[in-house]
N, CA, C and O of each residue as an XYZ file, in Angstrom:
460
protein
N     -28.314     85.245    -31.851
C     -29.189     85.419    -30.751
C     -28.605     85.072    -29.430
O     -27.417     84.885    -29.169
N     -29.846     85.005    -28.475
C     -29.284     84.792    -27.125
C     -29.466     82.900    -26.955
O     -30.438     82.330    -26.459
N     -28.079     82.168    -27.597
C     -28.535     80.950    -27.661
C     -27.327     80.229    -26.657
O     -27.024     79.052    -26.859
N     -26.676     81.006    -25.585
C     -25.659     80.446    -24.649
C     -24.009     80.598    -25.635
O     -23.066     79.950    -25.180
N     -23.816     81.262    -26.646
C     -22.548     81.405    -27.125
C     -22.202     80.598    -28.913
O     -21.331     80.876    -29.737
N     -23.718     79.182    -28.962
C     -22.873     78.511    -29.947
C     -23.491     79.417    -31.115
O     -23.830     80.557    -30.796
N     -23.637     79.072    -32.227
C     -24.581     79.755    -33.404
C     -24.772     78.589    -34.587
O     -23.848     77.967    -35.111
N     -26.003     78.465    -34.840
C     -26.606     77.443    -35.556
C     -26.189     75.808    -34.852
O     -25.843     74.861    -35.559
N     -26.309     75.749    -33.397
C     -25.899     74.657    -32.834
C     -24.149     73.872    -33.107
O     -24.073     72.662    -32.897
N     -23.281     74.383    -33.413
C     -22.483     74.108    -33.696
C     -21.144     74.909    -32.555
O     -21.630     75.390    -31.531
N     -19.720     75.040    -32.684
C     -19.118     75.308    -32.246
C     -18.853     76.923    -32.320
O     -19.327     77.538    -33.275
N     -18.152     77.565    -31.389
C     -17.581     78.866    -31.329
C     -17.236     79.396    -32.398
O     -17.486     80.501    -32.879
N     -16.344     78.113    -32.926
C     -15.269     78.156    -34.498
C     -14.718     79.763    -34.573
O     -13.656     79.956    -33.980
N     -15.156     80.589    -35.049
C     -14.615     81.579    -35.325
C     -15.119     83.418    -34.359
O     -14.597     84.533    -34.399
N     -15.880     83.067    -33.895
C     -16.057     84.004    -32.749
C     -14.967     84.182    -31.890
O     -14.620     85.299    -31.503
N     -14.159     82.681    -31.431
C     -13.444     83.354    -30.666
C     -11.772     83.899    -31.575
O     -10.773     84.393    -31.052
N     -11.954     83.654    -32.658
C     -10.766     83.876    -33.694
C      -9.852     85.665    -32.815
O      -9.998     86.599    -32.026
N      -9.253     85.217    -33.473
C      -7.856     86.653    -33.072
C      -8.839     87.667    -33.967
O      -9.425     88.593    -33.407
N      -8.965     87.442    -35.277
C      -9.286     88.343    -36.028
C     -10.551     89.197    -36.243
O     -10.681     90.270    -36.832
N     -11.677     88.224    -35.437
C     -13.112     88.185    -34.790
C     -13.185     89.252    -33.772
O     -13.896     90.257    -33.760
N     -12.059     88.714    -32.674
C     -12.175     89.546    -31.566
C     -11.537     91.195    -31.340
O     -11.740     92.142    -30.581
N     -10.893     90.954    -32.189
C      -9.364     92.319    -31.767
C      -9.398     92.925    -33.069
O      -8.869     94.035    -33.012
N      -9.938     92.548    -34.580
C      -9.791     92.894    -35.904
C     -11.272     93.560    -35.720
O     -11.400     94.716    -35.314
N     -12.386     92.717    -36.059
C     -13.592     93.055    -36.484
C     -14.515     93.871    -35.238
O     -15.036     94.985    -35.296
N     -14.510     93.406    -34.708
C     -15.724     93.791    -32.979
C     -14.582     95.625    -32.457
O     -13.443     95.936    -32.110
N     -15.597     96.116    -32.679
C     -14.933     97.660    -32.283
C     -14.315     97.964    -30.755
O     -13.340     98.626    -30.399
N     -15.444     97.083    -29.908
C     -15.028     97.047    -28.588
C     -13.868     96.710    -27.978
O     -13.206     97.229    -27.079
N     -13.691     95.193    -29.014
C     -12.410     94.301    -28.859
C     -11.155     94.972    -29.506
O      -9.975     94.732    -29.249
N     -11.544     95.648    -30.183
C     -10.434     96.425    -30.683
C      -9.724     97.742    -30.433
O      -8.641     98.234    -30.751
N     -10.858     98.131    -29.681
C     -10.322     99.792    -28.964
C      -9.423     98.821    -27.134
O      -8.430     99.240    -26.540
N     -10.153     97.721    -26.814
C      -9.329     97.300    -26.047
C      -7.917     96.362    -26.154
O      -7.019     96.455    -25.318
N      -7.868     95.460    -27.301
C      -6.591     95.025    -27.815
C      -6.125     96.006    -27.947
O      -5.094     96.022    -27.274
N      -6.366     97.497    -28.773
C      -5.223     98.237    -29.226
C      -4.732     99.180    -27.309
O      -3.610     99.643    -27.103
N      -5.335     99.200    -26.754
C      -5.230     99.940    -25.533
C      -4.079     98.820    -24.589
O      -3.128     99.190    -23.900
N      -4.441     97.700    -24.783
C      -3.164     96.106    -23.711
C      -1.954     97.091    -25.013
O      -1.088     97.831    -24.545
N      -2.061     96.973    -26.118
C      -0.658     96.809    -26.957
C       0.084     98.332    -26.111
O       1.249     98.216    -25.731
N      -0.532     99.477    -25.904
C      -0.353    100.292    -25.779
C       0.836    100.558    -24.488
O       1.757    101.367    -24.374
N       0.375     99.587    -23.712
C       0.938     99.575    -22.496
C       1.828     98.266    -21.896
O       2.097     97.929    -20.743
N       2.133     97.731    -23.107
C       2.935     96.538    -23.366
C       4.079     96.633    -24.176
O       4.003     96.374    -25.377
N       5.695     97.164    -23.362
C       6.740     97.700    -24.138
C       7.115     97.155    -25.423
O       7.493     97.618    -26.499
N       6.855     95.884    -24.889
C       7.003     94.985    -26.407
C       6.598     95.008    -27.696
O       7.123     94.581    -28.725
N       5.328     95.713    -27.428
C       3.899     95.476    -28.577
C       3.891     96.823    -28.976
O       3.913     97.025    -30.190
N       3.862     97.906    -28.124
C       3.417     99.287    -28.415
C       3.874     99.744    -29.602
O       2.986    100.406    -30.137
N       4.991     99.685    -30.347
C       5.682     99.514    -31.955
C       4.486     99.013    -32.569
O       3.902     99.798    -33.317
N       3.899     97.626    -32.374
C       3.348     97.275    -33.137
C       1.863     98.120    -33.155
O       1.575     98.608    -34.247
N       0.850     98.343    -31.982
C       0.092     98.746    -31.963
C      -0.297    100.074    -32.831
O      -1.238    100.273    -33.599
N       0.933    101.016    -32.362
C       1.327    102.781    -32.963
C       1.155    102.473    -34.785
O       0.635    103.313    -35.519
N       1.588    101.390    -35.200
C       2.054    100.757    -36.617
C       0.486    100.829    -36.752
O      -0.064    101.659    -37.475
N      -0.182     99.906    -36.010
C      -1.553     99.554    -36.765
C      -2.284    101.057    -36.813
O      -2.580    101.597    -37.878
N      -2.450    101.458    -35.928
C      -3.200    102.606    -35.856
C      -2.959    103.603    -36.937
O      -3.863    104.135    -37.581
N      -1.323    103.885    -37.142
C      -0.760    104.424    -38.132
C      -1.368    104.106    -39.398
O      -1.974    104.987    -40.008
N      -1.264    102.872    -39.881
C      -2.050    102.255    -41.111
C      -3.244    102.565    -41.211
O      -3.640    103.101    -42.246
N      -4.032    102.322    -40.243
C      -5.175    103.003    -40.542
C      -5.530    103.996    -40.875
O      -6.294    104.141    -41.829
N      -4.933    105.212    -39.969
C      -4.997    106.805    -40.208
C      -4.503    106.856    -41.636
O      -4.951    107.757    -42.345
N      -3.784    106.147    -42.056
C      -3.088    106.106    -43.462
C      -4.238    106.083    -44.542
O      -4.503    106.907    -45.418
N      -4.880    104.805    -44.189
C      -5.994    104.608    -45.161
C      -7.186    105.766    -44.971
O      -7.655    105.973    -46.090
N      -7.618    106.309    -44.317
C      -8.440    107.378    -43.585
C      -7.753    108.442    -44.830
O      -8.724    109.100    -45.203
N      -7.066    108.698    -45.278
C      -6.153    109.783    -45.530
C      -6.879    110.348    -46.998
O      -7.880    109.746    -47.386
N      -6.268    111.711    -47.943
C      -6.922    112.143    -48.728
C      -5.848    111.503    -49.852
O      -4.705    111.492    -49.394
N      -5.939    111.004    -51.118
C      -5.295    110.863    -51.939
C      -4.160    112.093    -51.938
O      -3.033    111.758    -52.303
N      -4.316    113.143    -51.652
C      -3.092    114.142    -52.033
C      -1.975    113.779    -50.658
O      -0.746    113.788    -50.721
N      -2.596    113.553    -49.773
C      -1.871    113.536    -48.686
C      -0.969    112.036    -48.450
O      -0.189    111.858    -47.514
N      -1.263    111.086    -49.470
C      -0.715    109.300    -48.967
C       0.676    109.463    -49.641
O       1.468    108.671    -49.128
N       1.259    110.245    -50.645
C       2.603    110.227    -50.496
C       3.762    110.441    -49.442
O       4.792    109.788    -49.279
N       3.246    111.639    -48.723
C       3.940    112.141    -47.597
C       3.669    111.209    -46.417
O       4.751    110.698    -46.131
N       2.840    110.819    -45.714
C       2.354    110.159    -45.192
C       3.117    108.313    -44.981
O       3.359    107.707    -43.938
N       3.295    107.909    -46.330
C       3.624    106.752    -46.268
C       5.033    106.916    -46.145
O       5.606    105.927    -45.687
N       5.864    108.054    -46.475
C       7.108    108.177    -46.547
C       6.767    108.401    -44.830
O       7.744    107.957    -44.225
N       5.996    108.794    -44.103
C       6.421    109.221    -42.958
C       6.238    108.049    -41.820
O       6.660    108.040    -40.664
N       5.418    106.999    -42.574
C       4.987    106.243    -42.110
C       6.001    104.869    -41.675
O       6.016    104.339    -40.564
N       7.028    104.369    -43.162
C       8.237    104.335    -43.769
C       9.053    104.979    -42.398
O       9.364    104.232    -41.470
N       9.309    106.185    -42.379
C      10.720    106.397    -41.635
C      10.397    106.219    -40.274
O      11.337    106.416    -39.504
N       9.011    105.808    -39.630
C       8.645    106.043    -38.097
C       8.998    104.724    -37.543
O       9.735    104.592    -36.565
N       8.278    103.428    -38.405
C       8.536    102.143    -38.165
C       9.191    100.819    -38.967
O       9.290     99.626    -38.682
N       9.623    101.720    -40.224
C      11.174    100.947    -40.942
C      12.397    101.219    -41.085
O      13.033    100.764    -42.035
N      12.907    101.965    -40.217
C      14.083    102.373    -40.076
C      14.638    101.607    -38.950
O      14.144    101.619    -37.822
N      15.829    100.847    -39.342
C      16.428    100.024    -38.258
C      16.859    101.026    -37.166
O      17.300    102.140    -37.449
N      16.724    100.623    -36.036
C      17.306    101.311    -34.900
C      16.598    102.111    -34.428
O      16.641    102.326    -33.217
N      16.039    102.549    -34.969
C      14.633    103.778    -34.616
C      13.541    103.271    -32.973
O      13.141    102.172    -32.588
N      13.422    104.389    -32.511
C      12.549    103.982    -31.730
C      11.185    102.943    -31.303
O      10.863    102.279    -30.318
N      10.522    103.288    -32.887
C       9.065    102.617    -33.202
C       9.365    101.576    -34.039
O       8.463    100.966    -34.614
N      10.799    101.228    -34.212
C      11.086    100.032    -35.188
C      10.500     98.879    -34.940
O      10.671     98.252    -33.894
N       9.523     98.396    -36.199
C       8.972     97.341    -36.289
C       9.734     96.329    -36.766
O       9.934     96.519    -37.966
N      10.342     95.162    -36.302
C      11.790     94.480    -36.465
C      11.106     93.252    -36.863
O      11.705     92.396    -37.515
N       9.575     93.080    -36.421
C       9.053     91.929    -36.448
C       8.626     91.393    -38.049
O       8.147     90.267    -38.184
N       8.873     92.423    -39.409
C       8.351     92.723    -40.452
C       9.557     92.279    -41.174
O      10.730     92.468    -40.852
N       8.985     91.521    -42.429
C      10.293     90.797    -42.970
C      10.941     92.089    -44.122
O      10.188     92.916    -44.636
N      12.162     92.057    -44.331
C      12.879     92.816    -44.985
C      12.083     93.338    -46.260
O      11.977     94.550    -46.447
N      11.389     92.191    -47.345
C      10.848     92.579    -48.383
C       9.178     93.710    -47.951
O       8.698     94.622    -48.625
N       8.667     93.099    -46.519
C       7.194     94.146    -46.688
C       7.775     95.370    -46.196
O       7.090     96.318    -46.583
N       9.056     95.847    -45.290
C       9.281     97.205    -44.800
C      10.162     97.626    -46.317
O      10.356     98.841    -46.378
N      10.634     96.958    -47.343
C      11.518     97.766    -47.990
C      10.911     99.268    -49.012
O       9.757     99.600    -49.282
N      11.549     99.578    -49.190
C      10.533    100.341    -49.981
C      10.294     99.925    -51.637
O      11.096     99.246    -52.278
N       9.331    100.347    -52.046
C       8.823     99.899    -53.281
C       9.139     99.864    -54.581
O       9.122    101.078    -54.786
N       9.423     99.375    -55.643
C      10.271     99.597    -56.816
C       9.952     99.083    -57.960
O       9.615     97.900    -58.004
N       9.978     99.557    -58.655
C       9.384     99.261    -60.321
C       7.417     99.041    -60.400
O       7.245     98.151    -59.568
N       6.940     99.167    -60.592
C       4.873     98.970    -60.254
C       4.388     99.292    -59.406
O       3.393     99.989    -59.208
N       5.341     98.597    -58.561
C       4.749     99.022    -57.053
C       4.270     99.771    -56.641
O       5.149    100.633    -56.652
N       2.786    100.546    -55.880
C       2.410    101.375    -55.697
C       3.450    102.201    -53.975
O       3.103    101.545    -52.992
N       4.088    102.905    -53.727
C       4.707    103.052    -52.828
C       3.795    103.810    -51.934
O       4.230    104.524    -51.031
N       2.625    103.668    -52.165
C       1.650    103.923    -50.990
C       0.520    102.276    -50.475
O      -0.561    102.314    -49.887
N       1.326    100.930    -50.992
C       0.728    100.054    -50.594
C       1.209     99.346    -49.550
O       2.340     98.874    -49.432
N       0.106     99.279    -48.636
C       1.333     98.418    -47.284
C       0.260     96.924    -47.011
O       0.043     96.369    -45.934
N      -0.186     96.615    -48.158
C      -1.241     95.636    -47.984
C      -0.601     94.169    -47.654
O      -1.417     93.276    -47.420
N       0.962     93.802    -47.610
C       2.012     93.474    -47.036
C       2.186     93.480    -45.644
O       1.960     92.659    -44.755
N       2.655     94.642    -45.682
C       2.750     95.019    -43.862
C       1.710     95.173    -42.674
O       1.897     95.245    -41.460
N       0.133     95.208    -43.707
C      -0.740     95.267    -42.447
C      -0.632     93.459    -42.004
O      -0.383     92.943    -40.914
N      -0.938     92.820    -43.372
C      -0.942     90.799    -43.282
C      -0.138     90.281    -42.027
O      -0.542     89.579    -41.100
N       1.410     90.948    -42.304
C       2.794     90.526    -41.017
C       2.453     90.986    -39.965
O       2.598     90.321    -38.939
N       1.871     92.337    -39.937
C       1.489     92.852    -38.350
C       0.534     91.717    -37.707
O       0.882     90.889    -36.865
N      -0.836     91.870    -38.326
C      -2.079     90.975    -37.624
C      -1.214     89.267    -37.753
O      -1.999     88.319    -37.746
N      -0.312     89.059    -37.818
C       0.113     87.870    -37.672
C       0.996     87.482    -36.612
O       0.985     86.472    -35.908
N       2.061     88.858    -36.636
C       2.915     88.850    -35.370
C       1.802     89.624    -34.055
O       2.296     89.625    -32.928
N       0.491     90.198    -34.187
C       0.167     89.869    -33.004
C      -1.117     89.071    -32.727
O      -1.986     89.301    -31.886
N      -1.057     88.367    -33.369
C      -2.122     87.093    -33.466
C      -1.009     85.861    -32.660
O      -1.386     84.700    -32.499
Protein backbone atom coordinates (compact mmCIF):
# COMPACT_ATOMS: atom_id res chain seq x y z
CA UNK A 1 0.00 0.00 0.00
CA UNK A 2 0.50 3.64 0.24
CA UNK A 3 2.42 3.26 3.67
CA UNK A 4 5.60 5.89 2.91
CA UNK A 5 7.94 2.96 1.27
CA UNK A 6 8.29 0.40 4.39
CA UNK A 7 5.92 -2.87 4.13
CA UNK A 8 4.56 -4.57 7.19
CA UNK A 9 6.43 -1.79 9.30
CA UNK A 10 9.73 -3.07 8.81
CA UNK A 11 12.64 -2.16 6.45
CA UNK A 12 13.00 -1.69 2.51
CA UNK A 13 15.07 -5.09 2.77
CA UNK A 14 14.46 -6.22 -0.57
CA UNK A 15 12.57 -3.64 -2.67
CA UNK A 16 15.46 -1.88 -3.11
CA UNK A 17 17.48 -5.27 -4.14
CA UNK A 18 19.35 -5.22 -7.75
CA UNK A 19 17.14 -8.07 -8.57
CA UNK A 20 13.74 -6.32 -7.33
CA UNK A 21 14.50 -3.35 -9.25
CA UNK A 22 16.20 -4.10 -12.74
CA UNK A 23 15.18 -8.17 -12.71
CA UNK A 24 11.50 -8.25 -11.58
CA UNK A 25 9.62 -4.55 -11.96
CA UNK A 26 9.16 -4.22 -15.93
CA UNK A 27 9.66 -0.51 -15.71
CA UNK A 28 12.99 -0.95 -13.94
CA UNK A 29 13.95 -3.16 -16.38
CA UNK A 30 13.12 -1.69 -19.77
CA UNK A 31 15.18 1.22 -18.05
CA UNK A 32 18.32 -0.74 -16.60
CA UNK A 33 18.39 -2.53 -19.91
CA UNK A 34 18.21 1.01 -21.90
CA UNK A 35 21.61 2.79 -19.14
CA UNK A 36 23.38 -0.80 -20.27
CA UNK A 37 22.64 0.09 -23.77
CA UNK A 38 24.43 3.22 -23.85
CA UNK A 39 27.22 2.29 -21.54
CA UNK A 40 30.32 0.94 -23.78
CA UNK A 41 31.23 -1.16 -21.06
CA UNK A 42 27.93 -2.92 -20.30
CA UNK A 43 26.23 -2.95 -23.75
CA UNK A 44 27.91 -6.77 -24.32
CA UNK A 45 26.34 -7.48 -21.34
CA UNK A 46 22.92 -5.98 -21.80
CA UNK A 47 22.64 -7.40 -25.89
CA UNK A 48 23.61 -10.97 -23.83
CA UNK A 49 20.61 -10.56 -21.53
CA UNK A 50 18.15 -9.64 -23.97
CA UNK A 51 19.60 -12.34 -26.22
CA UNK A 52 18.79 -14.97 -23.45
CA UNK A 53 15.67 -14.04 -23.22
CA UNK A 54 14.62 -13.98 -26.89
CA UNK A 55 16.30 -17.41 -26.50
CA UNK A 56 13.89 -18.60 -23.98
CA UNK A 57 10.85 -16.90 -25.97
CA UNK A 58 11.99 -19.28 -28.76
CA UNK A 59 10.15 -22.50 -30.40
CA UNK A 60 11.77 -25.81 -29.37
CA UNK A 61 12.74 -26.41 -33.16
CA UNK A 62 14.43 -23.22 -33.33
CA UNK A 63 16.89 -23.38 -29.68
CA UNK A 64 19.54 -25.39 -31.46
CA UNK A 65 20.46 -22.83 -33.99
CA UNK A 66 19.88 -20.11 -31.87
CA UNK A 67 22.09 -21.12 -28.96
CA UNK A 68 24.85 -21.95 -31.39
CA UNK A 69 24.24 -18.38 -32.53
CA UNK A 70 23.97 -17.16 -29.36
CA UNK A 71 27.47 -19.11 -28.43
CA UNK A 72 29.34 -17.46 -31.39
CA UNK A 73 27.88 -13.66 -30.77
CA UNK A 74 29.07 -13.46 -27.05
CA UNK A 75 31.65 -16.48 -26.48
CA UNK A 76 33.99 -16.11 -28.85
CA UNK A 77 37.16 -14.47 -27.58
CA UNK A 78 37.91 -11.35 -29.43
CA UNK A 79 34.61 -10.87 -30.92
CA UNK A 80 32.89 -7.75 -30.75
CA UNK A 81 29.92 -8.65 -28.19
CA UNK A 82 32.47 -10.72 -26.20
CA UNK A 83 31.26 -11.35 -22.87
CA UNK A 84 34.83 -11.71 -21.06
CA UNK A 85 33.11 -11.16 -17.78
CA UNK A 86 31.77 -15.08 -17.88
CA UNK A 87 33.97 -17.70 -16.43
CA UNK A 88 35.51 -20.17 -18.94
CA UNK A 89 33.33 -23.25 -17.71
CA UNK A 90 29.56 -21.19 -18.19
CA UNK A 91 30.71 -19.80 -21.94
CA UNK A 92 32.28 -23.29 -22.85
CA UNK A 93 30.30 -25.29 -24.75
CA UNK A 94 28.50 -28.30 -23.44
CA UNK A 95 29.58 -31.97 -23.24
CA UNK A 96 28.50 -35.29 -22.27
CA UNK A 97 24.37 -34.61 -20.56
CA UNK A 98 24.57 -31.43 -20.91
CA UNK A 99 21.74 -29.93 -22.51
CA UNK A 100 23.64 -27.51 -25.13
CA UNK A 101 20.68 -25.34 -25.17
CA UNK A 102 21.13 -24.57 -21.27
CA UNK A 103 22.59 -21.27 -20.27
CA UNK A 104 21.02 -21.44 -16.76
CA UNK A 105 24.89 -20.79 -15.86
CA UNK A 106 25.40 -17.86 -17.89
CA UNK A 107 22.20 -16.01 -17.15
CA UNK A 108 23.40 -16.51 -12.80
CA UNK A 109 27.23 -14.75 -13.97
CA UNK A 110 25.51 -12.09 -16.03
CA UNK A 111 22.87 -10.78 -13.19
CA UNK A 112 25.94 -10.91 -10.97
CA UNK A 113 28.49 -9.08 -13.03
CA UNK A 114 25.82 -6.44 -13.36
CA UNK A 115 24.55 -6.41 -9.96
Amino acid sequence: GQDGGTRGGGQLGEDTSFRWQCVEQPIGKLLFRRFLEGAPGLAAAGALWAELEAYERCEDGERAGAAAALRGRFFTPGGAEHCGFLRAAAAAPPTGEAPPTDFGQVRQELLAHLE
